[in-house]
N, C-alpha and C positions, 0 to 999 in steps of 0.2 A: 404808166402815164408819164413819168418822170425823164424816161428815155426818148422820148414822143419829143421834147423841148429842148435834144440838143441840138446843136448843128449841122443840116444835112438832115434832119427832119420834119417834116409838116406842118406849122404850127397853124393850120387848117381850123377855124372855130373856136380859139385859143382867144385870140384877140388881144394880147399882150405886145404892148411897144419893145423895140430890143434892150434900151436903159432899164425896164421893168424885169426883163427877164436879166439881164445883168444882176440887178440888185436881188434879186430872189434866189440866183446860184450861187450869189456870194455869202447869200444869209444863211445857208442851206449848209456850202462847205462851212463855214467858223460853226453853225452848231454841231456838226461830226467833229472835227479839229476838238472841240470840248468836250464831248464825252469820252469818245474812244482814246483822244490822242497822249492821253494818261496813261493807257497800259503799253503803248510800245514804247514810250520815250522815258520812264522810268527808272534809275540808275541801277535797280535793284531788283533781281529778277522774283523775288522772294513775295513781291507783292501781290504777282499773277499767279506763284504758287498757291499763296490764301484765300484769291478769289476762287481762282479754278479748279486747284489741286490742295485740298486742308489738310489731307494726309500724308503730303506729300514730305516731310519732315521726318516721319520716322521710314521713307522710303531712299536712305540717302545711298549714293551708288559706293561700294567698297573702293578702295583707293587702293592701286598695286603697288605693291611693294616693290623696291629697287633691290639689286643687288650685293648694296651692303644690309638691307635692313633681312635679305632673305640668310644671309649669310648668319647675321645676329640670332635669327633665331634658332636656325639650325645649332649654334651655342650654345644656346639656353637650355636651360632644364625643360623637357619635354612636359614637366604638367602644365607647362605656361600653355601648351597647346588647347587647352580649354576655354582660351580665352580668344581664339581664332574669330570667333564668331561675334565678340563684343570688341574689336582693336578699336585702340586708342584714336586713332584716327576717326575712327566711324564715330566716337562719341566727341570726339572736339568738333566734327563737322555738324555734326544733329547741334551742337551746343549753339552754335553760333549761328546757325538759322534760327533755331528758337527764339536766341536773344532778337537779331534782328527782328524779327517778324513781332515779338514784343513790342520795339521800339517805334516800328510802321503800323502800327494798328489803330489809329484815333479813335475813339467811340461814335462819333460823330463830324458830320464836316461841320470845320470851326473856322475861325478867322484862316484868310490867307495867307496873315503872318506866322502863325502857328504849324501853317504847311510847309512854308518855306524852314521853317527852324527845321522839323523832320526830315526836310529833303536835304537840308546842309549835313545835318547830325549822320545821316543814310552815305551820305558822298565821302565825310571822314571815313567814317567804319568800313565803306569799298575801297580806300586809296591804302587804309590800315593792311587790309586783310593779307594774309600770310599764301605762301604759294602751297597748294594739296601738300598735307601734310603725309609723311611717311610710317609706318605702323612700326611704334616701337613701343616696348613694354615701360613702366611706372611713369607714361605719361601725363593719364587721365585719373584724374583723385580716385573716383569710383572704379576704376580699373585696378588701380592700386591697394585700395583698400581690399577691393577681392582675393586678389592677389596675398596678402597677410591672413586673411580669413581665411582659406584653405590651404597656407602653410602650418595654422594652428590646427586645422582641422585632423591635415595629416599626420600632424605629431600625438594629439587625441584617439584619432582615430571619427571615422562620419558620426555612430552612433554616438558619442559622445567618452566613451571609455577610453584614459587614455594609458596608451604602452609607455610604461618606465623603463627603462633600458637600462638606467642604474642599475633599479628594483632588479632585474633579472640578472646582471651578473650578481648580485648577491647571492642569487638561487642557485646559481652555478654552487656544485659540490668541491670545485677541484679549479685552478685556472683553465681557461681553452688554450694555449700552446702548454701548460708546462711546468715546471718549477724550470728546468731548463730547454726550453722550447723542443721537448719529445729528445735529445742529444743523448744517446747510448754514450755507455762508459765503456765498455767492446770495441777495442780500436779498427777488427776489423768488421765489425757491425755497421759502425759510423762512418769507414770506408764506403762499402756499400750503400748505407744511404746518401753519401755525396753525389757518389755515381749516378742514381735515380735522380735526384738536383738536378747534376749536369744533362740527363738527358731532357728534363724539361725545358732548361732554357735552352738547351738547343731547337728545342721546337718550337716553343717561343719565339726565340730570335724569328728561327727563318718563316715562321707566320707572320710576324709582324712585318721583316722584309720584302715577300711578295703576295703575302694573303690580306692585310690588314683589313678589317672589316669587314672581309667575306667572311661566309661561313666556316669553312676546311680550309686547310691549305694542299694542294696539288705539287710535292716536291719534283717530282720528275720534270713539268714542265713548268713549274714555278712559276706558279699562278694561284690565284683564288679560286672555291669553287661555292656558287650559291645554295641551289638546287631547290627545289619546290615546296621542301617536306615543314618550311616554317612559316609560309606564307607570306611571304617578303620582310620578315623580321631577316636583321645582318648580325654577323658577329657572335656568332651561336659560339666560335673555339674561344673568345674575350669571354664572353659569359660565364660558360663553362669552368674557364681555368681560373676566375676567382679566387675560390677559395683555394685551390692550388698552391697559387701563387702563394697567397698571406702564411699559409699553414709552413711554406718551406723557406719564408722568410725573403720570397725574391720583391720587395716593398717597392724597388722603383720599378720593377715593373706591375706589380700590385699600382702603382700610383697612375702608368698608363692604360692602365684595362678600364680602371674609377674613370679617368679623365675620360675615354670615348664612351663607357655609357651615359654619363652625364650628359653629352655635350650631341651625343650622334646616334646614340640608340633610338630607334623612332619607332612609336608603336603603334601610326598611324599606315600599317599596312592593307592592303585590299587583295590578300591573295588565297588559295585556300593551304590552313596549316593543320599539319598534325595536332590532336589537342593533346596527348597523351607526350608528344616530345617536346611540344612548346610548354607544358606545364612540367615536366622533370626537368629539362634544360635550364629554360628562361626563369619560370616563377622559383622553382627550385635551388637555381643558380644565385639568384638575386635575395630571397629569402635570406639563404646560407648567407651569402658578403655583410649582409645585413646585420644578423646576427652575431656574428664573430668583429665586427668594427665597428657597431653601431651607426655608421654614413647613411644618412637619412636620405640619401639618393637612391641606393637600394628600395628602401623602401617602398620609396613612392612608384620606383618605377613595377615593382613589383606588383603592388596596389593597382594600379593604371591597367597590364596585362591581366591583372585577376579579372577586372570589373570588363573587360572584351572577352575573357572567356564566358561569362554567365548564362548567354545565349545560349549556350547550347546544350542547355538543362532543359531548353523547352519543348518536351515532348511527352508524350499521355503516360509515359512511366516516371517520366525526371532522369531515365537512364540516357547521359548522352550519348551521340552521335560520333563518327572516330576523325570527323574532319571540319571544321570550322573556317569560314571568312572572318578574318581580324576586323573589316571596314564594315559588314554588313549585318555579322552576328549570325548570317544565317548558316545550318549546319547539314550535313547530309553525311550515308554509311558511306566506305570505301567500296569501291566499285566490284570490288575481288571478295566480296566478303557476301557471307550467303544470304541470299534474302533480303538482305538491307541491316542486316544484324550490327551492332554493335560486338566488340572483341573486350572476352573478360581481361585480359592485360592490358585494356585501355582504361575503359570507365573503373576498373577497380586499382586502379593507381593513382588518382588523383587527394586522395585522402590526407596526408601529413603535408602536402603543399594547403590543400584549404583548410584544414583546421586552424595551421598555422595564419592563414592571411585573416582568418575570424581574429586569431591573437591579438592581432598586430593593428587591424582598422575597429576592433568591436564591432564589428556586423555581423550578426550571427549566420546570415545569407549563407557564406560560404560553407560556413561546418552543415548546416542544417542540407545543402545540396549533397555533399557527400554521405551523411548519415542516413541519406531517404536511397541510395544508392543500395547500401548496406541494407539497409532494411528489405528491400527488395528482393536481396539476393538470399536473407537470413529465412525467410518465407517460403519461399518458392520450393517444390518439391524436387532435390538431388536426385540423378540416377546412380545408386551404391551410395551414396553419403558424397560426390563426385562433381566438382563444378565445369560442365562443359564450356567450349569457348566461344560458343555463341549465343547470344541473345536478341531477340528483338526489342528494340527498345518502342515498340509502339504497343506490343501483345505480353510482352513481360515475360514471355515462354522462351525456351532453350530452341535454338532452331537448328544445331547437329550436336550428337553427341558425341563430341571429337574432345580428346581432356590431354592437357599436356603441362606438364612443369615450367618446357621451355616454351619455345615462342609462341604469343598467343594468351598463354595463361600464367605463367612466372612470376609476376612482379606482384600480380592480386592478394598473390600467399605470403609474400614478404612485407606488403603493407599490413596485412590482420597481424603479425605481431610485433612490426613494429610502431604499430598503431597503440598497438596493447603497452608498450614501452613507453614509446613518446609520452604517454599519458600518465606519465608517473604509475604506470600498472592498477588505473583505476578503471581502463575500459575493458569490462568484463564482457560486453558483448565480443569483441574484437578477439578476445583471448579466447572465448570458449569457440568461437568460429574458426579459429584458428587449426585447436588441437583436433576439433571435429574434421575438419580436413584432412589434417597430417592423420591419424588415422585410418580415414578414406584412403590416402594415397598409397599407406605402407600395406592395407588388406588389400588394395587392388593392384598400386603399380608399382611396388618396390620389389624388386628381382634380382637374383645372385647366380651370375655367372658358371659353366661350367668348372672353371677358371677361378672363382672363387671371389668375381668383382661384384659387388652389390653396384645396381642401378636404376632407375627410375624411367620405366618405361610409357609409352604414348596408349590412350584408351582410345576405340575408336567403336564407337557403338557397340560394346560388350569383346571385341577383339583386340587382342596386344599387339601393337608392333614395338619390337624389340628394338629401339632406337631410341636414344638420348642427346640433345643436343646442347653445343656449348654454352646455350643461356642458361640451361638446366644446371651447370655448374655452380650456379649462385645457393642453388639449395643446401650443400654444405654449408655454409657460413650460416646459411638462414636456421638451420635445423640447431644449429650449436647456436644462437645467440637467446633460443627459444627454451631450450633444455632445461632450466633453471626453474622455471617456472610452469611446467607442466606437474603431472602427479609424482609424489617424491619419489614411488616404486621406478619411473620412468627414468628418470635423470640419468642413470646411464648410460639404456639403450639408446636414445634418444642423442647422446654426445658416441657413442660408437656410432650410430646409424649417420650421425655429420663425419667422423673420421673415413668412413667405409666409403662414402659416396665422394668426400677430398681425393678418397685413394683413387678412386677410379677415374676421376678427374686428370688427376696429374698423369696416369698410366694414358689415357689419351694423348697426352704430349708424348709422354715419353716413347712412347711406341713411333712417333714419326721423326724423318728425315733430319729433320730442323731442332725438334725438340720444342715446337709450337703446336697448339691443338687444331684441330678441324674443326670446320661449322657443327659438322654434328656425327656423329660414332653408333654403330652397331655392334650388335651381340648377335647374331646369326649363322649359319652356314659355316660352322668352324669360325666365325674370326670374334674376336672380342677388344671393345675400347677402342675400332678400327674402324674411318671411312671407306665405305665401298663404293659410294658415286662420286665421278667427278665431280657431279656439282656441291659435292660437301665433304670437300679438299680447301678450301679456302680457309685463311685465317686473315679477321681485319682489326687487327691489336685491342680483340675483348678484352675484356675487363675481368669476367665472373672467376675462373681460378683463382686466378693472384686474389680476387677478392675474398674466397672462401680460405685459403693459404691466411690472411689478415688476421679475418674472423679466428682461425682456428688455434693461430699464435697464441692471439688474447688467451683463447679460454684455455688452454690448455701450456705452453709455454713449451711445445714439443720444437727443438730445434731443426727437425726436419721442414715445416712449413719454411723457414726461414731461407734453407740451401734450396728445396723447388723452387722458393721465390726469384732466387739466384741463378737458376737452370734459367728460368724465363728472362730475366735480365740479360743476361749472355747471349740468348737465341736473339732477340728483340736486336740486340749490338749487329749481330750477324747477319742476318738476313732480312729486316725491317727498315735499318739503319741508311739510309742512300745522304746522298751530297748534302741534300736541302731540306730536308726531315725525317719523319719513319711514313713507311707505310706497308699495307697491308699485301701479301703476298697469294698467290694464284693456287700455290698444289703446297703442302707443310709435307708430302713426302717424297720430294724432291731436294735435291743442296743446293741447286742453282733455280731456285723459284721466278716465277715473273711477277713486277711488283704490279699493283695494281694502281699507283698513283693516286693517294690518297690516305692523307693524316687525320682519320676522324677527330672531331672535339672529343666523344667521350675518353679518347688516348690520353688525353691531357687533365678530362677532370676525374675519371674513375681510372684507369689502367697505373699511371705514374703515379697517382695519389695512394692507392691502397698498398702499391709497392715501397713507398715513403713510410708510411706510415708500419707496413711490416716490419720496417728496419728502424721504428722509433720505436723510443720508453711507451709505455701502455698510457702514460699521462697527458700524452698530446693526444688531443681531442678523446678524453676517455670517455668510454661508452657507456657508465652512470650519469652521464652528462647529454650524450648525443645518440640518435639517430643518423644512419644516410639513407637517402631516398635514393633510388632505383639510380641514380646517376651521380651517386658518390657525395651530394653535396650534405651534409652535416648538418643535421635542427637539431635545436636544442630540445630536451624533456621539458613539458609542460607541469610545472610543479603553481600549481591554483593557489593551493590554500601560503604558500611562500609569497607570491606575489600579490595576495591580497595583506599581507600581514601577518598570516596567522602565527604560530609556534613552528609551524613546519619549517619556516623561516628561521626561526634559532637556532632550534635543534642541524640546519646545515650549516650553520653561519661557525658553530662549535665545533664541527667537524675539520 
């Protein structure tokens, strides 16, 4: 009807003068003009949020960051990334709508001088207001305070138990470098280990010049290389060479490796990674820095990748999975692996890294994931006493019976006794699983040459193949750091059976071109400690000899470990050695090998390291003191009743 009485239409039976209809459209707009004319002319948008929108306060839009403030945090210590979700900016912006809307809220309409006071007070506070503020950390009280709160947290630990890091070097039996930081009194002993020095910072140097941050360094084309296997985690050869570094005393560059984890390790990755090499690498790597410096940077970041691996416990056995997303937790088998099996070399090596992060945060979370691990495996029925290399982590059962020392299975054996060590020798499960093993292996796969090499051969559902490969090397060192503590009748054969399989080891080198070993060696068809397929001619600056050569110094003080270690040195100079790093070479029985372009990390935290250390006093990092995990990195022995106080505390403090 309203429309009916404008202009240009009808006013047919109306009967209204044109002054009458005047004065009724004028009456009509000032009453719209007063009711509505409040929400658009308003100075303060906050007021139409409380009519229309009440919740609209804690919906306030994130404010991006500029490029100094992204640059800031990239600085920062990445557990400030926890607070991603509550920035300082988001809470000054909620603040000050709050207030406002406080201060515009009358209970009632009251005098209209009262209104005008709020619409003044409204109009300062808009002419006040600050331009979008930019997210920066120890802005916001409450930010800040969280911030102090889970730096105490970290030093405690979540559950409440906190890590002394005094307390623990007291526990220590011995310094960790030294009375004189491991320096032999053997001029040409200490010769040689300069040598070893110099080759680290030579690799050093030229990673830091054109790898820095990558993964590996690429010396042929001097370049970085990333590669998939971490899932966008960077800086795997910095991680790695930590301890390296510190143990050989190269401190400023110890000071640059500290500097970019702190500032540039980011473990907000979304890609999928190995769990098996991102927890001996990373957690392992970081652990180790931790321990021998105390730098609560380590820790944390340490802490941070523990609590992304967790996920991938979650499966109807708790046996994980061999591949994890860092962003998403979710985890799945490797695609080559049978069935969807989990790999005994994977799940059964994570053990001295998580004990360890239980140490350090008091969550018992992490031990308690590895020990149901164990348990699993301590139940389930062995074929021969025999742990094959695959399992399903969904059915709990073996899904082939393929059993091997080296790849695959290898690292599972070395954690049961170094388990059984780390533990101040109190974890009796770990030990008795251990010998029950080595037993298994030497009735079923320990084999002597016609030739007279003792070897360690591959099981494959009741069938031998006569082939040992160079991961399988590690078993020396493992079998001799184990011998002591087996039945006392044993302790011989047990340090003969690590010398026998050392020997066969180094005869693998020694038998090629180079005087570097093969991926992996046969005893067949006439030939012995020799590769016969091309494809396992390759050498990529392993680790495991030189490591068992180490192991075998210690225990035994035979100076030959010390000249093969010397043989290897020399070849490594020779054919490894190129312009802008080492790398790993194509055929070891060839003189003019083709390099393969590529300086692994572990070259730098286990291959240089355990050759250091061959050529140091037994005091730096002695092994009443220490464990190494699968990648060289050093934990310390867990002595409980010291760190709580007890006498066992004395009684080492006397010593």
């Amino acid at each position: 009807m309203f429309f009916r009485k404008l202009p240009g239409v009808s006013a047919s039976g109306m009967g209204l003068r044109l002054s009458q209809k005047f004065i009724f459209l004028l009456f009509l707009s000032g009453l719209v003009t007063l009711c509505f004319g409040a929400l658009f002319f308003l100075p303060d948008s906050a007021r139409i949020k409380r009519i229309f929108l009440p919740r609209a306060d804690s919906q306030t839009p994130a404010v991006e960051p500029d490029t100094t403030a992204k640059q800031h945090s990239k600085k920062s210590d990445k557990s400030h990334d926890h607070f991603k979700e509550i920035t300082p900016a988001k809470a000054v912006t909620s603040a000050k709508i709050k207030a406002i809307s406080q201060k515009s809220s009358p209970t009632s309409e009251k005098k209209d001088a009262e209104k005008l006071t709020v619409k003044k007070q409204e109009d300062q506070n808009e002419s006040k207001r600050p331009p979008p503020v930019k997210p920066r950390f120890a802005v916001s009280k409450p930010v800040e305070q969280e911030m102090e709160r889970r730096t105490v947290s970290s030093k405690k630990g979540k559950h409440g138990s906190p890590f002394d890091y005094e307390k623990f070097r007291q526990c220590l039996q011995k310094p960790i470098l030294g009375a004189e930081n491991g320096q032999p009194s053997d001029p040409q002993t200490r010769e040689r280990r300069e040598k070893v020095k110099e080759m680290m910072k030579f690799s050093w140097d030229n990673y830091k010049t054109y790898a820095w941050g990558k993964n590996e360094l690429q010396p042929l084309t001097r370049n970085g290389h990333v590669g998939n296997m971490f899932g966008g985690l960077r800086g795997a050869s910095i991680v790695d060479s930590l301890d390296t570094l510190y143990i050989m005393g190269m401190l400023e560059e110890f000071e640059e490796a500290k500097s970019w984890v702190e500032k540039e390790l980011d473990m907000n990755s979304n890609g999928e990674a190995s769990l098996f090499e991102v927890n001996i690498r990373y957690v392992g790597g970081l652990l180790s820095a931790y321990y021998l410096t105390g730098e609560e940077v380590f820790k944390k970041k340490a802490i941070e990748l523990g609590e992304k691996l967790l996920p991938v416990f979650n499966t109807p056995t708790g046996i994980p999975r061999g591949v994890i997303n860092l962003g998403s937790g979710t985890s799945w088998s490797w695609g080559w692996a049978s069935a969807g099996s989990s790999i005994l070399a994977e799940f059964g090596t994570l053990h001295l890294e998580f004990v360890h992060l239980t140490e350090v945060t008091g969550n018992p979370t992490y031990s308690e994931k590895v020990m149901n691990i164990r348990n699993v495996l301590n139940k389930i029925e062995k074929p021969h006493g025999l742990y094959p290399n695959f399992l399903s982590p969904v059915t709990g059962n073996w899904v082939q019976h393929h059993v091997s020392i080296g790849g695959l299975g290898d690292s599972f054996y070395e954690y049961l006794i170094k388990s059984y060590l780390m533990s101040d020798k109190r974890d009796e499960q770990a030990k008795k699983m251990y010998y029950d093993a080595l037993e298994a292996i030497e009735t079923n796969l320990v084999q002597k040459s016609p030739g007279g090499l003792t070897y360690i051969a591959e099981w494959r559902g009741g069938v031998l193949d006569h082939k040992m490969g160079h991961l399988a090397c590690f078993s020396g060192g493992m079998i001799g750091i184990g011998a002591d503590d087996g039945e006392p009748e044993q302790r011989k054969h047990h340090m003969d059976l690590a010398a026998e399989i050392t020997h066969t080891c180094h005869e693998s080198y020694a038998r090629t071109a180079t005087k570097l070993g093969p991926e992996a060696f046969r005893f067949d068809s006439g030939v012995e400690a020799t590769a016969t397929r091309m494809s396992d001619r390759y050498y990529i600056l392993r680790p495991e000899v030189v490591e068992s050569y180490m192991y075998m110094w210690r225990l035994t003080h035979d100076p030959k470990y010390r000249e093969w270690g010397w043989e290897a040195i020399q070849a490594l100079e020779k054919y490894c050695r190129v312009d802008k790093g080492f790398t790993g070479i194509r055929d070891v029985y060839t003189t003019s090998p083709s390099p393969d372009n590529m300086q692994q990390s572990f070259f730098l935290a286990e291959t240089l390291k355990y050759l250091y250390l061959l050529f140091s006093d037994d005091d730096l990092l002695p092994l009443d003191d220490w464990v190494f995990n699968t990648e060289a990195h050093p934990l310390p022995v867990i002595r409980t009743e010291c760190m709580q106080g007890g006498e066992a505390g004395k009684i080492q403090q006397q010593q």
